[in-house]
Every structure is written in structure tokens, then in C-alpha cells.
N, C-alpha and C positions, 0 to 999 in steps of 0.2 A: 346535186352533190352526192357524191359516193359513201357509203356508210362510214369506210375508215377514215376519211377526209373529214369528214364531222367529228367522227371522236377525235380524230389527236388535235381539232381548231378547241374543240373546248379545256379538251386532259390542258393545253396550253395555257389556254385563257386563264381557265381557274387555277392552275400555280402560280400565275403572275398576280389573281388575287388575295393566293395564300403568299404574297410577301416573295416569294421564288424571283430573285433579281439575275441568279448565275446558275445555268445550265451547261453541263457539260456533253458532249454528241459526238458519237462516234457515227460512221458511216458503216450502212447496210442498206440490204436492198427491203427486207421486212419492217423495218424500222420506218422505212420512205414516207407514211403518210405523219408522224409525229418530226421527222428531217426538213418536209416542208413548213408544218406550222410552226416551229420554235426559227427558224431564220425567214417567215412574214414578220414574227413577232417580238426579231432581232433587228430588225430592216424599219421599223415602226417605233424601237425605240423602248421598249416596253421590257427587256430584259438583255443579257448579255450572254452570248453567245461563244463557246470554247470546243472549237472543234480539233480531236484528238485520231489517232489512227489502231492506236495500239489501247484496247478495254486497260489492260492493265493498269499503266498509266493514268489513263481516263479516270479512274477510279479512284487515286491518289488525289489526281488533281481537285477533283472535288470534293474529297478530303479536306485538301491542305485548305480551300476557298472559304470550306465549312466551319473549320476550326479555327481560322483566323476570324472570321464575321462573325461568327457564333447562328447564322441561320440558316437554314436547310436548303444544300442544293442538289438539285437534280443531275441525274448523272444518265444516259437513256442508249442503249445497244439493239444491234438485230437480235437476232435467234442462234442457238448452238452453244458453241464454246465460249463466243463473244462473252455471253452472260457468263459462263464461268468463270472467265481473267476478272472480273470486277470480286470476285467472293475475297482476295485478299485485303482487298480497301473494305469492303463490308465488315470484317471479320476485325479489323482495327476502326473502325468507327464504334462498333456494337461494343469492346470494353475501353476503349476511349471516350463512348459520350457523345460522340459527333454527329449530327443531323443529316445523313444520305437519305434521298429518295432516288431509288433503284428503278427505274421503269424499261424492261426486259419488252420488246417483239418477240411475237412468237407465230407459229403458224397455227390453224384454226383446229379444233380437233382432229375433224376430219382426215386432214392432211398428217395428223400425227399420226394415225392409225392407219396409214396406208403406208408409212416408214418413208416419209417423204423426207429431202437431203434438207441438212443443216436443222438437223430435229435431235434434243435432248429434250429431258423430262426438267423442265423448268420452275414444275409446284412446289416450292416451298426449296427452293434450290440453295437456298442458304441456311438452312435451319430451325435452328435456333439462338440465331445470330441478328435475326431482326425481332424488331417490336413489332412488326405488323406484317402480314401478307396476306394478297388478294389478287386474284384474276381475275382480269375482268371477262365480263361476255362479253361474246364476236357480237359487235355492233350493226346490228337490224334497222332499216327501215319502219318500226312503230315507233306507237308514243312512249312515253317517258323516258326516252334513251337522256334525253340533256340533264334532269334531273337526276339520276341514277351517276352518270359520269362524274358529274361537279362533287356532289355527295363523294364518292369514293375519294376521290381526291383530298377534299376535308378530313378524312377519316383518318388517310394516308400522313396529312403535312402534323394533325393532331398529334400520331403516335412518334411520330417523329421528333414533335417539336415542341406538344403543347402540353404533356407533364414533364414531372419534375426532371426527369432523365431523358435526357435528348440520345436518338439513335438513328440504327438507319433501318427502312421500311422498303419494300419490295412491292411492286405493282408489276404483274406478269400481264401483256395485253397481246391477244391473240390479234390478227389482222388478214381478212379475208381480202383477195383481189377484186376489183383493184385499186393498185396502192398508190397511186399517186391521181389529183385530181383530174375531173373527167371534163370539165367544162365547164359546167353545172354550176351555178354558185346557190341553187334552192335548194332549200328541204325542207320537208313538211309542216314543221313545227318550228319553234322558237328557238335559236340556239342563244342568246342571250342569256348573261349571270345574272344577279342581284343588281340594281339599279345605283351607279354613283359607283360602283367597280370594287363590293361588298364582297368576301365571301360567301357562299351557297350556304355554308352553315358555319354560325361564331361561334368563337367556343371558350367556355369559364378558362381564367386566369388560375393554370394548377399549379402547385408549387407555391400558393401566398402566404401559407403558417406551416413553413416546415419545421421539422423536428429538432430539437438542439441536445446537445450534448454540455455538461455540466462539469467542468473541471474539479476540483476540490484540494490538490496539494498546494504546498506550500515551495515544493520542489520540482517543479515540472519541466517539460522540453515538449518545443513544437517542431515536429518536423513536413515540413510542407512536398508535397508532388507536384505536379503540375497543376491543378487546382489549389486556385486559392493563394500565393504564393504573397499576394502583395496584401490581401486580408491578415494571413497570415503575422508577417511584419510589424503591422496596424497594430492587431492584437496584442501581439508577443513585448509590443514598446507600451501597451494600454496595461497590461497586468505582470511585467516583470517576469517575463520564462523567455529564456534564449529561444531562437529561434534557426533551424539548420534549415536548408533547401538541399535536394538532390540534385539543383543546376548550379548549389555555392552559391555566388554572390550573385547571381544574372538575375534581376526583379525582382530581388529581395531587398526591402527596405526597412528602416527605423533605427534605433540604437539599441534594439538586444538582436538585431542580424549579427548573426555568426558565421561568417564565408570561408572560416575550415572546417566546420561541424562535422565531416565524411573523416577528413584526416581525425580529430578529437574522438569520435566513435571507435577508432580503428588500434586507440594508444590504450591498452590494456588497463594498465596503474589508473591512467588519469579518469577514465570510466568506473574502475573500482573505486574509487574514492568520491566519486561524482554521478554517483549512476540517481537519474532522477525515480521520484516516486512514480509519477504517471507521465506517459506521453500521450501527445494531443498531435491525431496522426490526419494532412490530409493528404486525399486520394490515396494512390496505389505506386506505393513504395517500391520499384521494378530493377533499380540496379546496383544497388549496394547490398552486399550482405552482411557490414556491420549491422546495417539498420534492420536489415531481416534478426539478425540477433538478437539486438537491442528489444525489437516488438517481440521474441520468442520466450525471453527472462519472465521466469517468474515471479518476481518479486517489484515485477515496472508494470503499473495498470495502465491498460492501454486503451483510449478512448480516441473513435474514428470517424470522423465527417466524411462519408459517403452517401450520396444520393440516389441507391438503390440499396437492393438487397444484398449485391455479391461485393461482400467486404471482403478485403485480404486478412487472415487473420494466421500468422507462420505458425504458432502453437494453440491455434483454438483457445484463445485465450483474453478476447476483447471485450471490455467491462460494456461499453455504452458504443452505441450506432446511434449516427444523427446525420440530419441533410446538412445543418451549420453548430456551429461553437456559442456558450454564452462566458459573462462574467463567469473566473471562480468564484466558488464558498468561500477561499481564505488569501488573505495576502498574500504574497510570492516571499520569499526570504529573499531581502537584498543582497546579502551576501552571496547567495546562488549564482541569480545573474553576474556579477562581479567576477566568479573565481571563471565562469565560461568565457567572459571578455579578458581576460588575464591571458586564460588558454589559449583565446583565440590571435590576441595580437603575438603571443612567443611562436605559435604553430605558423601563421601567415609569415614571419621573419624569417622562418626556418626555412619554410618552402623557395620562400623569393632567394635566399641566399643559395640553396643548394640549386636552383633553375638557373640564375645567372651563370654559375659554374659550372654546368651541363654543355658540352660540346651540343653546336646547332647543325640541326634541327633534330627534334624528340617529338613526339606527339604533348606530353605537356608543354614546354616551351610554346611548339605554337598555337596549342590553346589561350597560355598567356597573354603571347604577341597579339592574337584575336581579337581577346576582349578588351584588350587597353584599346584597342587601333579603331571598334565600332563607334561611330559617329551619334550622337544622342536621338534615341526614337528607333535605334536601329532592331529590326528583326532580323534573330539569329535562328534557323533550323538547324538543329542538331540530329547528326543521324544517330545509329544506335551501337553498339558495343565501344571500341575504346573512344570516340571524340564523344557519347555522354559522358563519361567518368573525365576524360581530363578537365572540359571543361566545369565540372562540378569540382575539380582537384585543384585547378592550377587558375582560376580567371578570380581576378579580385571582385570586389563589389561594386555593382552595376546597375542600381533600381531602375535606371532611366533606359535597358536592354527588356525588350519582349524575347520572349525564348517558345518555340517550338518542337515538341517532340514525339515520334510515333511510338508512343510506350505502352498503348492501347492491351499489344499482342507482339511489343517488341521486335520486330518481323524487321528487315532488310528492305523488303517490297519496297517499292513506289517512292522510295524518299526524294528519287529528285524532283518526282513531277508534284511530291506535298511540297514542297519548298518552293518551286514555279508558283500554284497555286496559292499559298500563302502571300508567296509575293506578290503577284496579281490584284494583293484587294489592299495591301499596305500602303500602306502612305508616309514611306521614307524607305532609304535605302534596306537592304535589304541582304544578309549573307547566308550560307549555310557550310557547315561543317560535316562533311562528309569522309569515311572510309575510304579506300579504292576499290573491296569490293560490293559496299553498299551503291557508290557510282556505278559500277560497273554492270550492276544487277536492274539497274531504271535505266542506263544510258537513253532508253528510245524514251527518256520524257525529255530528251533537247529536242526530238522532232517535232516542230509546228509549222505549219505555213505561213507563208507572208501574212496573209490577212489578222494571224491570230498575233494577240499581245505578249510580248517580251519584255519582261517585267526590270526593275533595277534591279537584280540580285546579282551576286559573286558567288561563287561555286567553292571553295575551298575546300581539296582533294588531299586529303595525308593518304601518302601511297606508299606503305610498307609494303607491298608487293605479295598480298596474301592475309591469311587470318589472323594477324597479331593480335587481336583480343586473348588468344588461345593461349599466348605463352606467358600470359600473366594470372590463366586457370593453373588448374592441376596436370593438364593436357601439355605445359608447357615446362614439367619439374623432370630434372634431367635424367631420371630412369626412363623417360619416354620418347630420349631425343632420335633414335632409330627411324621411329613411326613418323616423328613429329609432322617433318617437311613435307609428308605423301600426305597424312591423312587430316591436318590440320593448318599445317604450314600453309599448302594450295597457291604454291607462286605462279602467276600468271604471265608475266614478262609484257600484259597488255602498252599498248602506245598510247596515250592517252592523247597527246598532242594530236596523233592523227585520228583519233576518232573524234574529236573537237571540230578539227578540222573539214572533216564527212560532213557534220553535220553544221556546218556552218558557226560554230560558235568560237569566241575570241582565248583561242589558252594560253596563259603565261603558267611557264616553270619557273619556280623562285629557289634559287640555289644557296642565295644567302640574307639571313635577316632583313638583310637593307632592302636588294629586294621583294622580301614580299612586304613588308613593312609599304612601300611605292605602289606593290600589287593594290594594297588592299583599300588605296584612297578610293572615295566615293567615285563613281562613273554609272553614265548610264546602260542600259542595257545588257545583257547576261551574257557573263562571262566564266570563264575557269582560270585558278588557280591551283597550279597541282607543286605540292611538298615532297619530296620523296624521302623517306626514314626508312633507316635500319630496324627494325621490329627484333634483330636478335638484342639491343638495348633496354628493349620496354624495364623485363622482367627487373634488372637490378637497378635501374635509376627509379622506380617504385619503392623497391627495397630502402635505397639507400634516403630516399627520402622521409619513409613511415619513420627509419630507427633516427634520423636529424629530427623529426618532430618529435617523439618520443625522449629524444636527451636534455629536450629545449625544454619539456615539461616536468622533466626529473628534479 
């Protein structure tokens, strides 16, 4: 047996002992001896195998697989550029939280230093964006090569996975010719792990007495991020403080859920009168900027369950960091929660009445339609600029919805192929909400081959025909309408049907309620649904709806 051929049978083996069930594989020629062993050890049974064409993609993908499981997959490239398309998914896993093991081919020094093709400098090619990196050495014919391998690998799935802050870790593996097996099935020593299919090395359970954060008012508010949303809920019903979510009502549950808390933030009077003492923030508050406000006041202590160091903090201004929350010091004032639930049912009346009377389709509207129409258990991916906000604006309350979001580094990347990948490991239907230029930016995560899995998901495409998030910015107030459509605008005129089409997947255009209403019943296997909207509507049916919630509350 060949040197390479040994290290990638073990690099294998022992991820499938560190718990590694979903590996994602791009095709290269440097790559070949780790391409054979992970599809022996797909074919055997032992892990599941996603092979991809585009890193980019690839990257997402095992993202999306990561973040739904909650455990570390591997994602593995040749040499070159390949390893650069994967640094965007690296770069939303690392402030996302999400467990990637990054394992880069690369060619042997030697060959780097003679400027041999398909050669970039690969050390530490991400940063300081991973938790860990390592190169390994070009794999020799002596002893302790097995030991030394298995080891890394533990080191690797640890930093990744095994304290409190899950991330992604990069293992760069050089690989001498030649690369693919020679015949041979000996080698000198033992390639065997631990006996009964142990880890090389177990490692203490880190994260078992983390840090808490200690409430204290009487008048508080919780606003939950992606983390934590349904604890959140728990709590907020256990000690009497309303409780908002940046996805509204999507997995948020109890009786002090608030599923207009973004609109109520955003009603000036009613926050002046209501502004709590302290907020109890978790995660990383990424698209409202009431709530960046709200945390930047100084007269709201703000206390933040996060499970690292790098907390958001808009005013430098955050009393207590903690990995979780405990009881307050003092009772909640009943009436608190009371006047938020008052708010919350006039503002929700206000919304539904002014959406009904919204000419269809609108990007709120079919957030709506969305979240009434998901089937229980359903997983929704949201992508990022305007379908997160409506859905946090306009979808009622829905405990029984998982929600998805790449808010890590808020990026466009990869979102169709996190949404595949998330799909891929769920167990019920599956949707996602998408931009037309967030689709349009992953289209190549519809390419898979026959052999690879097609998950139940529905693609749902609001296609304002360019950047509509922009004209509900400042980028879109009418001293700048000149510029707007070149520089922001960016109408594409793209066909979306036919590029559905190209790539084999099933599109429906839904031209009226009913139909996409029809679209959007359970079915299996992936598909599109594309909306098409007016984006010059955004700006004043926003408007018109903050100042109907504001009068509702006067």
C-alpha cells in the first residue's frame, strides 16, 4: 500500500469514529487518495457520502447538514482555488457556530516550490476564521505514521466540536504520487484504531458548568436570535418578560410570545412608554435595527447569552456575558407583560388587516401565505435581506416551524445549497425562502447527479427582479432615484423557468394566490416556486403599515 492510500484509509476511518456520518466531496485529481476511501466507506455503509462539482456550493452544503444535525461534517477539495470557494461557507460557520471540518489536498512541498500548477499557499488559508489549523506531513513509509494521523484528526473534530463553541477547523493534507492505490493492500505496521470502533483519543465533556447570566428587573424583554429561540419562550412563560424573536412567530412558543415585537420596537410612543429596564439578548441580533437601538439606549441594561468571547455589543455597553440565562432576582411586574400582549394582539390586527388589503403579490403577503400554508414539523430556510424581515414582519405564530438562517456573516453565498443540505438530514417537508438574487447567486447548488439525494424541499423565489432590499434602505429615498436602478436596483431580466429547466428541476410560476397557495402543498422531491413582485411597492406598503400599527396603538 502506497503512502497516500494509507493516510486518507485512516484520516477516514477515524472521522467515522469521531461520529462524522455526512461528508461532503468534491472531485479532484490531488484529492484522489482521500475520493477513494470516503466512497469504500460509503459503499460499506459506514457514512454518507455528497458529492458536489462546484466548492462553493460544497461548502454550503455542509453547512446547511452541519447546522441542522448540530454535528461536524466534513467537507474535502483538491488543491488551488478549489480550497478558496469553500472560505465563504468557512467564514459563516466560524460566526455562526457551525462545526465544518475543512480537509484541503494539496501538493507536497517540494512541488510547491518548483511552482508546480494548481498551487496556492494553502497555510492557514482561512485565517482566523477557524478554531484550528494543521498540516499535516506528507505521509512516509516509517513507523508511527497511524498514530500521529488518528491523533490529528481527534484534535481536529475536538476544536471543532468538543468545546463549548462549535466551529470549523481546517486540516491542509499534502499528498505525494501516487494517488490512487497501487495494488498493494500491505503496509508495515498496523493501520487499525482503538478496539470496538473508539476514538484514538476521548475527550472531557466541555461546556458541562457554563456561565449564566442573572436577570434582576422587574421589567424586562427577551429577545431571542437564532439560538435558543424555543428556551427562550420556556423562560420568558417561566418568569413573566415578553419575549420577541427576529423570525416573529417561527419557533417561538409560550404565552408571553410576542409575534409583532419588530413592528412594537419600531412604534416610537409605544417604546417610550414601555421601554424595558434590561434586555436579555440571545445570540446575534443581525437584522433589525430597531433592536440594534433598542441594545444601544442607554438607560436598557443589556445582558447576553453568548458562548464565546465575541459578543455583539451596538454601544459597548453590555452589563453580563454568559454561555446560558438563570432565574431573576425579582418578580416580573404583571402588568408589564400584559400591556405587551395588549400591544401585541392590536399590532397583529393592524398588520393582517392592512395585508389583506394589499394588492397580491407583495413580498409580506407571501411571507404570510408561507407561514400559514407550512405543514407541522416543517423546515423553513430563510435566505437573507428582504424574505428575513418579512418573514419576521408578516408570518403569525408557529412553535411547531424550525427556521434556518445564514446570519453567521449574513452573506447571499451558498443559500440554496444550505437549504438542500439542511434538507437532506430533516425529517418532514422541507421549504425555503429565497430572493431572486440570493437564487440566482447558488443556482449551481440544483446541480447534483443521479446518484446524489433530492431532498423534499420547495424552493420559493420572490423575484422582484433585482435588489429590493435597497429601496426600503436609505439607497432607496427619492433624492437617489437617478442612481437607484444602475447602482442598486441591478434588474437582471434572468428566466428562471429556464434555468430550472437546464438543470432539471420542476418550476412553477404562481401568478395568483390560489396558485401558489396549490404550489405550495407537500410534494416530494425539489422543486421551484418563483413569485414575481413589484420591488418599486416595497418602500410604502412598509410605510403604510408601521404608521396602521402605530394608530392601532395610540
Amino acid at each position: 500500500m502506497n503512502p497516500s492510500t494509507a493516510q486518507a484509509k485512516v484520516i477516514v476511518d477515524e472521522l467515522v469514529r469521531n461520529t462524522v456520518s455526512h461528508v461532503v466531496l468534491c472531485p479532484g485529481s490531488r484529492n484522489a487518495p482521500l475520493s477513494l476511501a470516503l466512497y469504500d466507506a460509503a459503499a460499506a455503509g459506514r457514512l454518507q457520502l455528497h458529492v458536489r462539482i462546484d466548492e462553493r456550493g460544497a461548502g454550503f452544503l455542509a453547512l446547511g447538514i452541519a447546522a441542522r444535525t448540530g454535528r461536524p461534517v466534513a467537507v474535502v477539495c483538491t488543491s488551488g482555488t478549489a480550497a478558496a470557494n469553500f472560505h465563504p461557507a468557512v467564514l459563516e460557520a466560524d460566526r455562526a457556530g457551525v462545526p465544518l471540518i475543512v480537509l484541503t489536498a494539496d501538493r507536497p512541498p517540494e512541488l510547491r516550490a518548483a511552482g508546480a500548477n494548481q498551487v496556492i499557499e494553502q497555510q492557514r488559508l482561512y485565517g482566523g476564521a477557524v478554531r484550528y489549523f494543521d498540516e499535516l506531513a506528507v505521509a512516509e513509509r516509517r513507523g508511527g505514521q497511524n498514530a500521529y494521523w488518528r491523533s490529528q484528526i481527534c484534535r481536529a473534530w475536538n476544536a471543532a466540536y468538543g468545546e463549548w463553541r462549535c466551529g470549523p477547523v481546517h486540516l491542509n493534507v499534502p499528498f505525494r504520487e501516487p494517488l490512487v492505490p497501487d495494488g498493494d493492500d500491505e503496509w508495515f505496521e498496523s493501520l487499525e484504531g482503538r478496539p470496538g470502533g473508539e476514538r484514538w483519543t476521548e475527550l472531557p465533556d466541555f461546556g458541562a458548568l457554563p456561565s449564566f447570566v442573572v436577570p434582576s428587573a422587574r421589567c424586562g424583554l427577551v429577545i431571542a436570535c437564532d439560538s435558543g429561540v424555543r428556551a427562550a419562550g420556556e423562560w420568558g412563560e417561566q418568569h413573566g418578560w415578553p419575549v420577541i424573536s427576529e423570525t416573529g412567530g417561527l419557533g417561538l412558543l409560550g404565552s408571553s410570545a410576542i409575534s409583532s415585537g419588530v413592528w412594537l420596537l419600531g412604534a416610537e410612543e409605544f417604546i417610550r412608554r414601555h421601554k424595558p429596564e434590561q434586555v436579555l439578548c440571545l445570540g446575534r441580533p443581525t437584522v433589525f435595527r430597531q433592536i440594534q437601538q433598542l441594545l444601544s439606549d442607554a438607560d436598557v441594561e443589556v445582558l447576553l447569552v453568548r458562548p464565546d468571547s465575541d459578543w455583539p455589543a451596538p454601544a459597548h455597553n453590555v452589563r453580563q456575558v454568559g454561555q446560558w440565562f438563570d432565574s431573576p432576582t425579582k418578580p416580573a411586574d404583571p402588568e408589564w407583560l400584559a400591556a405587551w400582549q395588549r400591544a401585541d394582539a392590536l399590532a397583529n390586527e393592524a398588520v393582517g388587516t392592512a395585508l389583506r388589503r394589499e394588492q397580491w403579490p407583495s413580498g409580506l403577503r407571501l411571507a404570510s401565505e408561507l407561514v400559514d400554508a407550512l405543514p407541522p414539523d416543517a423546515l423553513l430556510v430563510v435566505g437573507s435581506s428582504n424574505p428575513a424581515r418579512d418573514v419576521a414582519l408578516a408570518g403569525r405564530m408557529r412553535p411547531d416551524v424550525l427556521v434556518h438562517r445564514n446570519r453567521g456573516v449574513a452573506g447571499i453565498d451558498g443559500t440554496v445549497s444550505t437549504a438542500i443540505g439542511a434538507a437532506t438530514v430533516h425529517r418532514g417537508q422541507s421549504y425555503a425562502l429565497l430572493g431572486d438574487l440570493t437564487f440566482l447567486h447558488d443556482v449551481n447548488g440544483l446541480l447534483a447527479g443521479p446518484p446524489e439525494t433530492r431532498p423534499d424541499l420547495t424552493i420559493v423565489v420572490l423575484n422582484d427582479d433585482g435588489g429590493g432590499i435597497f429601496s426600503l434602505l436609505e439607497q432607496g429615498a427619492p433624492e437617489h432615484r437617478d442612481a437607484f436602478e444602475h447602482v442598486f436596483g441591478t434588474p437582471h431580466g434572468a428566466d428562471l423557468s429556464a434555468l430550472c429547466a437546464g438543470f432539471g428541476i420542476p418550476h412553477v410560476q404562481a401568478g395568483t394566490i390560489e396558485e401558489f397557495r396549490e404550489a405550495l402543498r407537500p410534494a416530494p422531491g425539489l422543486r421551484v416556486v418563483e413569485v414575481q413582485v413589484d420591488r418599486s411597492r416595497h418602500r410604502d406598503l412598509h410605510t403604510r403599515i408601521r404608521s396602521a400599527v402605530s394608530t392601532a396603538l395610540s
